[in-house]
C-alpha positions in Angstrom: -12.0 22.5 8.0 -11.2 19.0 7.8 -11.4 17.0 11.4 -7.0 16.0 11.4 -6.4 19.7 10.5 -9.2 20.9 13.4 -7.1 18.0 15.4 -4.0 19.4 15.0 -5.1 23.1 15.6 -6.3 21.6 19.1 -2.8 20.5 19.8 -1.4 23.9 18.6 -3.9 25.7 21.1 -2.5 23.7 23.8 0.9 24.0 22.5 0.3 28.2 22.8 -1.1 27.7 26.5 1.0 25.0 27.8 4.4 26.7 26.0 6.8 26.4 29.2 8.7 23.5 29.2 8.9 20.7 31.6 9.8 17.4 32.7 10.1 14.3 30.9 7.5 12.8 28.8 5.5 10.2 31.3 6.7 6.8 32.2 7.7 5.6 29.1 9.5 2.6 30.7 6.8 0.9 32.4 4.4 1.2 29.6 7.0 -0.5 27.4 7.8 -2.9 29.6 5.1 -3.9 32.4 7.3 -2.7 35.2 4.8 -1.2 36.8 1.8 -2.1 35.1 -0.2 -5.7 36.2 -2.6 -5.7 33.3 0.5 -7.4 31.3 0.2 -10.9 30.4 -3.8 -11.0 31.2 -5.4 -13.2 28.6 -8.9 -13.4 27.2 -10.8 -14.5 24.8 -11.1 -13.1 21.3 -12.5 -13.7 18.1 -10.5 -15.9 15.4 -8.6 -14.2 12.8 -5.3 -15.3 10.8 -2.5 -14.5 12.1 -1.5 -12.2 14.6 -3.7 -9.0 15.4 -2.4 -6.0 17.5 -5.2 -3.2 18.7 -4.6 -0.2 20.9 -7.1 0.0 23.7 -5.9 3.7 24.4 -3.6 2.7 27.8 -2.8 -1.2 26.7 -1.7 -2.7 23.4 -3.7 -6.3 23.0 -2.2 -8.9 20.7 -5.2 -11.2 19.1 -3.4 -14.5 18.5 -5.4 -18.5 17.8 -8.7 -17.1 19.4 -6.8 -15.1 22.5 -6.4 -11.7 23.8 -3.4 -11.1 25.9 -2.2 -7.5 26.9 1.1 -6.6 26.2 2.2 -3.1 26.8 0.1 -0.6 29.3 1.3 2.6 31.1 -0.8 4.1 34.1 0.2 7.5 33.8 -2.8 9.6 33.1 -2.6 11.0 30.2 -0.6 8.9 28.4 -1.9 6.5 25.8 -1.2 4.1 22.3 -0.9 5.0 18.8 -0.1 3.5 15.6 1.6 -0.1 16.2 3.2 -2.1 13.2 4.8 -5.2 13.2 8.2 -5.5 11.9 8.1 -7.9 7.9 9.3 -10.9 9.8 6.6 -10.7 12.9 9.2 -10.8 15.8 9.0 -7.2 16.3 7.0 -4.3 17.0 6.8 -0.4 16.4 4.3 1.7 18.2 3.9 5.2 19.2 3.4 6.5 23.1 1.5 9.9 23.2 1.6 11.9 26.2 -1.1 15.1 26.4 -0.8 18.2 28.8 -2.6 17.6 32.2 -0.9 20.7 33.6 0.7 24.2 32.6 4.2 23.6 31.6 4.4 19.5 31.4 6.5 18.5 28.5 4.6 16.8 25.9 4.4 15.1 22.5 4.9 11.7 20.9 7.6 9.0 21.0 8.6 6.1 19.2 9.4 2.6 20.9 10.4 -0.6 19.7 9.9 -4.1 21.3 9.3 -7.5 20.9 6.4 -8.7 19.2 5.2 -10.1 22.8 5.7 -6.1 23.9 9.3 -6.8 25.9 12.2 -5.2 26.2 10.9 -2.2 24.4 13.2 0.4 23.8 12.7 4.6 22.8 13.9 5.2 19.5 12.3 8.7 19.2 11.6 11.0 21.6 9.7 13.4 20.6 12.2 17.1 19.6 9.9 19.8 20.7 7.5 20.6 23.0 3.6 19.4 21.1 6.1 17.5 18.2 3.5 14.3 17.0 3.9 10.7 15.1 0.7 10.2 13.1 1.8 7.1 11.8 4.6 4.3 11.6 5.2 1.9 8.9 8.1 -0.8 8.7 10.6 -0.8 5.7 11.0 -4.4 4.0 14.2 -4.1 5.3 13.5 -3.7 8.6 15.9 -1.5 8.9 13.8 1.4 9.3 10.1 2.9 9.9 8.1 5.2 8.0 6.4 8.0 9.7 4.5 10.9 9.7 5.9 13.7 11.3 3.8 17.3 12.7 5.0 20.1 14.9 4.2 23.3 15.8 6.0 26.6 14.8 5.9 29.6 17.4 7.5 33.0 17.5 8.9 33.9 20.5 6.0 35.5 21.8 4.3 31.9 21.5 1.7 33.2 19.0 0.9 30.0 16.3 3.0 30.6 13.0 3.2 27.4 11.4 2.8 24.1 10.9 5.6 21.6 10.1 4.1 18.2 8.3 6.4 16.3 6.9 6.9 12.2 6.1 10.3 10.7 7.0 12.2 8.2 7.2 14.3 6.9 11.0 16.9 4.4 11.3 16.4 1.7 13.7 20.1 1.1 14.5 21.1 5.0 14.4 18.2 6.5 14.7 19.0 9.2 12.4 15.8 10.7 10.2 15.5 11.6 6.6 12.6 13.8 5.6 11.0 12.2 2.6 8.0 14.7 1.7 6.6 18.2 2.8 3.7 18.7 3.8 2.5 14.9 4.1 1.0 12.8 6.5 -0.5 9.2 7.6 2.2 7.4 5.8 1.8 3.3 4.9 3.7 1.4 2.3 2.8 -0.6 -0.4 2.9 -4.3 0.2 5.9 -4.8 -2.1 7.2 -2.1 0.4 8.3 -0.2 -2.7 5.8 3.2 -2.5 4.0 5.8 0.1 0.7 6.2 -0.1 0.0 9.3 2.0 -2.2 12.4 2.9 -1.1 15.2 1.8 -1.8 18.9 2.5 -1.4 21.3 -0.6 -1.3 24.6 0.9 -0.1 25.6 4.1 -3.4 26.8 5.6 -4.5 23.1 6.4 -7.9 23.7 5.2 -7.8 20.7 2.3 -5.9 17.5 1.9 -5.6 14.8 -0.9 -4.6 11.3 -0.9 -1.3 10.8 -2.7 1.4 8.3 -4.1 5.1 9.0 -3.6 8.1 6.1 -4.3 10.0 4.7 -1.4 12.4 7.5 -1.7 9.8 10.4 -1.4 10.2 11.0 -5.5 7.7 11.1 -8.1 5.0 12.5 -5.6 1.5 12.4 -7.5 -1.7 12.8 -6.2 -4.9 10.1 -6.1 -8.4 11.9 -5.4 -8.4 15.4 -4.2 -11.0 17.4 -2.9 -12.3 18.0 -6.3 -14.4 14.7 -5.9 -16.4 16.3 -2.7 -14.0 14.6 0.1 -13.4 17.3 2.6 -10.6 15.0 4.5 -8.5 11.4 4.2 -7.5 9.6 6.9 -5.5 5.6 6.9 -5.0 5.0 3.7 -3.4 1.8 2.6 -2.7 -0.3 -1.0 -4.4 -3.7 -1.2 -1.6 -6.4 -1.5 -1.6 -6.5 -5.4 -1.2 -2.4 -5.0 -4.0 -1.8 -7.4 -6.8 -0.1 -5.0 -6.4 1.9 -2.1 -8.8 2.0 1.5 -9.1 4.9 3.1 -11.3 6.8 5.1 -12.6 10.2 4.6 -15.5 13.1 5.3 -17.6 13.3 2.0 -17.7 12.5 -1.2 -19.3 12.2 -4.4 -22.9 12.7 -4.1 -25.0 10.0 -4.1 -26.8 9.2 -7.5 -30.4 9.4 -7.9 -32.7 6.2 -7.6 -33.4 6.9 -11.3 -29.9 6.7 -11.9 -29.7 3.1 -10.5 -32.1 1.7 -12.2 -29.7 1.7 -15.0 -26.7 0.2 -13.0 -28.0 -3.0 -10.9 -24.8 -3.7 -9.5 -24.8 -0.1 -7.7 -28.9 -0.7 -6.9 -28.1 -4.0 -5.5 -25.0 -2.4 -3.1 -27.0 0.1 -2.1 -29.9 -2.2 -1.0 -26.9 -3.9 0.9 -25.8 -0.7 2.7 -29.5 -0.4 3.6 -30.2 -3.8 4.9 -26.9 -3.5 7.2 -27.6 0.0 8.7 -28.9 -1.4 12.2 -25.2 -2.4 12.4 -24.0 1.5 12.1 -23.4 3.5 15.4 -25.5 6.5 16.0 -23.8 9.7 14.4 -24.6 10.9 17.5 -22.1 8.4 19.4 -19.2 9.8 17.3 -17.2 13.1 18.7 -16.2 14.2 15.8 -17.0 14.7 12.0 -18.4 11.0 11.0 -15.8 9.3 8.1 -17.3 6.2 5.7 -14.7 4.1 4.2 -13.4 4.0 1.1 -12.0 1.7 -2.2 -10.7 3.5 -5.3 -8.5 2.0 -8.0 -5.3 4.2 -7.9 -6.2 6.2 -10.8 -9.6 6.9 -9.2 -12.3 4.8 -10.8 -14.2 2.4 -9.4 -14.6 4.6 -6.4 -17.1 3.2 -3.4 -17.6 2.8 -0.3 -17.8 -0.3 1.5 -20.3 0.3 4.0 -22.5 3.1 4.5 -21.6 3.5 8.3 -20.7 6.7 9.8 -17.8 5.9 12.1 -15.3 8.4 13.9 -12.1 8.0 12.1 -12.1 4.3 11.2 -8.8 2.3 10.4 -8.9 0.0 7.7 -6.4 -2.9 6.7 -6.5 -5.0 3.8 -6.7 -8.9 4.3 -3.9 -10.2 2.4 -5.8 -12.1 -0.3 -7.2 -9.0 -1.1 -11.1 -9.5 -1.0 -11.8 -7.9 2.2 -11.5 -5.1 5.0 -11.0 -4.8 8.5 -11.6 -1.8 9.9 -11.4 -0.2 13.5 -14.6 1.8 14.5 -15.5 3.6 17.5 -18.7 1.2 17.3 -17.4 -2.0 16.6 -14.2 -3.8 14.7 -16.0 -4.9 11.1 -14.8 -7.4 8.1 -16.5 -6.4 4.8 -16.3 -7.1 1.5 -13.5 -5.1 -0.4 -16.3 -4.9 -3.1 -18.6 -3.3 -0.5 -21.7 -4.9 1.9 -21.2 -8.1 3.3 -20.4 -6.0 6.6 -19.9 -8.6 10.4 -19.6 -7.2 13.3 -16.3 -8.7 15.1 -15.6 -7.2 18.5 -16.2 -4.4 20.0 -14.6 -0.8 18.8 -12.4 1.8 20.4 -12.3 5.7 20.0 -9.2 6.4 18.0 -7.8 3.3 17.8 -5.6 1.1 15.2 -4.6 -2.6 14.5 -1.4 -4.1 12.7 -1.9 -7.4 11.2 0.3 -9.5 10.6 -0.3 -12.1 8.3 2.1 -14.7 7.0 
C-alpha cells in the first residue's frame, strides 16, 4: 500500500473513533492573523534565493525574502498546524491550508482554506472544511487569480460509522463566492502548469487506494490522460509539478525502475557518470532510518515518460520539489535538509535545514 493511501486510511481510522461531532475547528483566527501568537514578525537570517520563498514549519509559515526569515502566520493551538501555501500570480497574496487533528474523542476536525496577504495579514477562511475528517492536499492559484486549485478527500461512513468509502476528488473554489466545481474523480495533489493552462495530478484508478499514477488533465478537468503508472515499478507519487516550459514533470515517488547493471553502464557514460555523482553526494542523504515513513527519491520525466531519472539518490520522507523558473534546477523540501540540484540530476547543495512534511511556494518574478 502506497504511504498517501496508508495516510489517508490513518485519518479514516480516526475519523471511525473520533465520529461525534464537536466544536469548531481550532483558532483559526489567530493563526491567520498573529492575534495571539508573538512569534509574528520575528526575523532571521536565511540563505539567499530569488525571489520570495514561503516554508511551513508545521505551527508557523516563514517567508524567505533578500537573505531574511520572518514568520508570518503561527497558531498555538495544539494540534493544529500548516499545509500547502501558494502565492497568488501577482505575489501580493497568499493561499495556505490550516489542518487541525483530533486530540480528543468528539473534537471537530479537518482542513480549511485561508487567504491573506503575502506578508500573512488580514487572512480570511474561504473553506472550512464540510465534514468531520474532510482534507486539502493541495492548493494551486488560477492565472486569474480568481480561484484555487485543490485537492479534495473525505471519508464516507454508514451510519454505524464503519469506513465505506473514500471521496478524492480535484476542484475548483471561487475566491469571491466561494462556490466549488469538482474537476476530476478520484484525483489528488493538484499543481498547474506554468502557462496555468493544465493539471498535473495523482490520480487513483480504482477505488481500493492501493495504486496511483501521475496524470495530465486541461484546466477544465477534460482530456484526463495518464503520465507513468505503476507499470514502471513506482508504488506511489507525491508533488508533482511541470517545469516552466511544461515539457518535464518533478515528482516524488516510492520505487521505480530497477537500477541497471554496472555492465549496463559501461555502455551509457552519461548514466555511469550520474551515478558516480549520486554516489559521491550520499554523505549528504539522511539516514533511512531518520524518515517515518516509506523513503521517496525524486523524480524528472519528459511528459510522455522518457528520459526518466532521478535527481539524487537520497531517500527522503515525502520531499516537495519546485522548479526554478529557468528551468535547470530543483528545490526540494526534505525532512533532512532543503536541497537545490540539478534538473538533469547530481549537483545536489545543501541549503537549510528540512522539515517533516513540509512545503514551499516560490514566487519568482
Amino acid at each position: 500500500m502506497s504511504i498517501r493511501a496508508a495516510t489517508l486510511l490513518v485519518s479514516l481510522s480516526l475519523a471511525t473513533l473520533l465520529c461525534c461531532c464537536g466544536g469548531g475547528a481550532g483558532s483559526a483566527a489567530s493563526a491567520g492573523d498573529g492575534s495571539s501568537c508573538p512569534a509574528i514578525g520575528s526575523t532571521a537570517a536565511a540563505p539567499l534565493l530569488a525571489g520570495r520563498l514561503i516554508e511551513t514549519g508545521t505551527t508557523t509559515l516563514e517567508e524567505w525574502s533578500g537573505g531574511r526569515r520572518q514568520t508570518i502566520a503561527c497558531t498555538t493551538t495544539s494540534g493544529d498546524y500548516f499545509e500547502y501555501p501558494t502565492f497568488s500570480p501577482d505575489g501580493k497574496s497568499i493561499a495556505y491550508v490550516l489542518a487541525t487533528t483530533p486530540t480528543a474523542t468528539g473534537q471537530d476536525w479537518g482542513n480549511d482554506v485561508y487567504i491573506a496577504a503575502a506578508d500573512g495579514s488580514g487572512a480570511k477562511l474561504l473553506l472550512k472544511h464540510d465534514a468531520q475528517g474532510a482534507l486539502v492536499d493541495s492548493l494551486a492559484w488560477t492565472p486569474d487569480g480568481a480561484s484555487l486549485i485543490l485537492g479534495y478527500n473525505r471519508a464516507v461512513f454508514d451510519s454505524s460509522g464503519r469506513y465505506q468509502s473514500s471521496i478524492l476528488q480535484i476542484q475548483r473554489i471561487s475566491i469571491a463566492s466561494a462556490a466549488r466545481t469538482v474537476l476530476i474523480q478520484s484525483g489528488s495533489q493538484p499543481s498547474l502548469s506554468w502557462d496555468g493552462k493544465s493539471i498535473v495530478y495523482v490520480l487513483y484508478p480504482s477505488a481500493d487506494l492501493q495504486a496511483s499514477n501521475l496524470a495530465m488533465a486541461n484546466i477544465d478537468g477534460s482530456s484526463g490522460h495518464e503520465i507513468l503508472t505503476t507499470q514502471h515499478g513506482f508504488q506511489a507519487f507525491f508533488a508533482p509539478h511541470l517545469s516552466p516550459d511544461g515539457k518535464q514533470i518533478v515528482f516524488a515517488a516510492v520505487g521505480g525502475p530497477l537500477p541497471e547493471t554496472p555492465q549496463g553502464l559501461l555502455s551509457k557514460p552519461a548514466a555511469a557518470e550520474q551515478l558516480i555523482r549520486s554516489l559521491s553526494l550520499r554523505w549528504l542523504a539522511p539516514e533511512a532510518a531518520s524518515a517515518d515513513g516509506t523513503p521517496y527519491q525524486v523524480w524528472v520525466a519528459n511528459l510522455d515518460g522518457s528520459d526518466l531519472h532521478t535527481i539524487t539518490d537520497f531517500r527522503e520522507d515525502l520531499p516537495y520539489p519546485l522548479w526554478t523558473a529557468d528551468g535547470r534546477s530543483i528545490l526540494f523540501l526534505g525532512s533532512a535538509a532543503l536541497y537545490l540540484a540539478s534538473a538533469s540530476g547530481g549537483d545536489v547543495k545543501r541549503i537549510d535545514k528540512g522539515i517533516p512534511h513540509g512545503q514551499i511556494a516560490w514566487y519568482q518574478p
